[in-house]
C-alpha positions in Angstrom: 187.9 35.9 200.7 186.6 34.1 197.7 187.6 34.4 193.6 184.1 36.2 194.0 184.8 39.1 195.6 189.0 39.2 194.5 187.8 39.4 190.6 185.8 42.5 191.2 188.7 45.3 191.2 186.6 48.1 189.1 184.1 50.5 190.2 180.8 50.6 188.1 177.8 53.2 188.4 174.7 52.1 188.9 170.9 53.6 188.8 168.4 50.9 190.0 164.5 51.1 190.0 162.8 53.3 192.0 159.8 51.1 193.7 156.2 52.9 193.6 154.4 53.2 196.8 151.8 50.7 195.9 154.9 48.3 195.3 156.1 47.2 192.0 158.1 49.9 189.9 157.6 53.4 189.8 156.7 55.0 186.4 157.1 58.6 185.4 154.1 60.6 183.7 155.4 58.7 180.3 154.9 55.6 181.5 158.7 55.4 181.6 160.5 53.8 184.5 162.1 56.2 187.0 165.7 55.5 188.2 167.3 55.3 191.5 170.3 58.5 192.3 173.2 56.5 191.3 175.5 55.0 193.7 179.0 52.9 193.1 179.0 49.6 192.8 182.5 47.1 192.8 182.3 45.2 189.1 184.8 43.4 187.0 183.4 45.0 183.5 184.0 42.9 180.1 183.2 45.1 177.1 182.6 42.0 174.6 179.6 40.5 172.8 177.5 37.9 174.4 174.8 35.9 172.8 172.3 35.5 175.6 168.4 35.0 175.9 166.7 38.5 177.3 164.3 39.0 179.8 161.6 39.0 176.7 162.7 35.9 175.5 164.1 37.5 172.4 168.1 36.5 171.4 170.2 39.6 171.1 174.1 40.5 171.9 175.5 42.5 175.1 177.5 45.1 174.6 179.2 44.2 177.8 178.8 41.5 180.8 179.4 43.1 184.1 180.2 40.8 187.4 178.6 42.8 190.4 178.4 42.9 193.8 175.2 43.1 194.3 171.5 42.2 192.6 170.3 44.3 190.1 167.4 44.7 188.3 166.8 44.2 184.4 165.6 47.9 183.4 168.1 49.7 185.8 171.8 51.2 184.6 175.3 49.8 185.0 177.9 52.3 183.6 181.8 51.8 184.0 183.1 54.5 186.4 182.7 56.8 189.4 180.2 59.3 190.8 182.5 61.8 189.4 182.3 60.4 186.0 178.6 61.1 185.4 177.4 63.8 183.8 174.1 63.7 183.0 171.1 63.4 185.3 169.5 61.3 182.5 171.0 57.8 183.8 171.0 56.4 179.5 172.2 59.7 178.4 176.2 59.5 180.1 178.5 58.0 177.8 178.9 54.0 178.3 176.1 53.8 180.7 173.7 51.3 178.9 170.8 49.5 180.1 170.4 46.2 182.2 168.9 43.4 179.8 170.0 40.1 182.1 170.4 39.5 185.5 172.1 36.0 186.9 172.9 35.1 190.2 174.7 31.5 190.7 176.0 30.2 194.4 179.2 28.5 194.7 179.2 25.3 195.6 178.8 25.6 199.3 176.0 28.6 198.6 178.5 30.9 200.8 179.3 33.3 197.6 177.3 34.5 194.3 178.5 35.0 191.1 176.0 37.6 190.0 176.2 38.8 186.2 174.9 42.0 184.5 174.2 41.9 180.3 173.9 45.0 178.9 
């Protein structure tokens, strides 16, 4: 087992896109994009402040950087916790669930593990 995997002792909640039909993301009747139910993820979650580049191009500051286990997508919902922590159906609305502004995924250096990051 690699550093990967042993670093990521936390348990994170996480709401991903829903995909439409058609492909692409689904969008509610607000033009809003509609969430996934959540599931739980393993993290290792670092509430600090980040300068990073956003999906946009713009510069702005995480609130936290989040090493998961899995890809996610910039839009979706990290939030540190369990199932039984959430308690709103509105994914934004649950206290310290914030949205996904950066995704990175970097191999190791025999491609056998990724360090994938979350900015929030």
């Amino acid at each position: 087992m690699g550093i990967i995997k042993r670093m990521r002792k936390q348990i994170a909640v996480h709401w991903a896109l829903a995909s439409a039909e058609s492909g692409g993301i689904a969008h509610d009747d607000y033009g809003q994009p509609v969430l996934t139910d959540p599931v739980e993820i393993e993290c290792r979650w670092e509430a600090k402040s980040e300068e990073f580049v956003a999906a946009n191009g713009t510069k702005t500051t995480s609130r936290a950087v989040v090493y998961v286990d899995r890809d996610v997508d910039v839009g979706g919902v990290l939030m540190l916790g369990e199932l039984t922590d959430v308690t709103d159906v509105d994914a934004k609305e649950n206290e310290g669930a914030w949205e996904i502004k950066r995704f990175d995924r970097i191999p190791n250096l025999k491609a056998t593990e990724y360090l994938r990051i979350a900015y929030l």
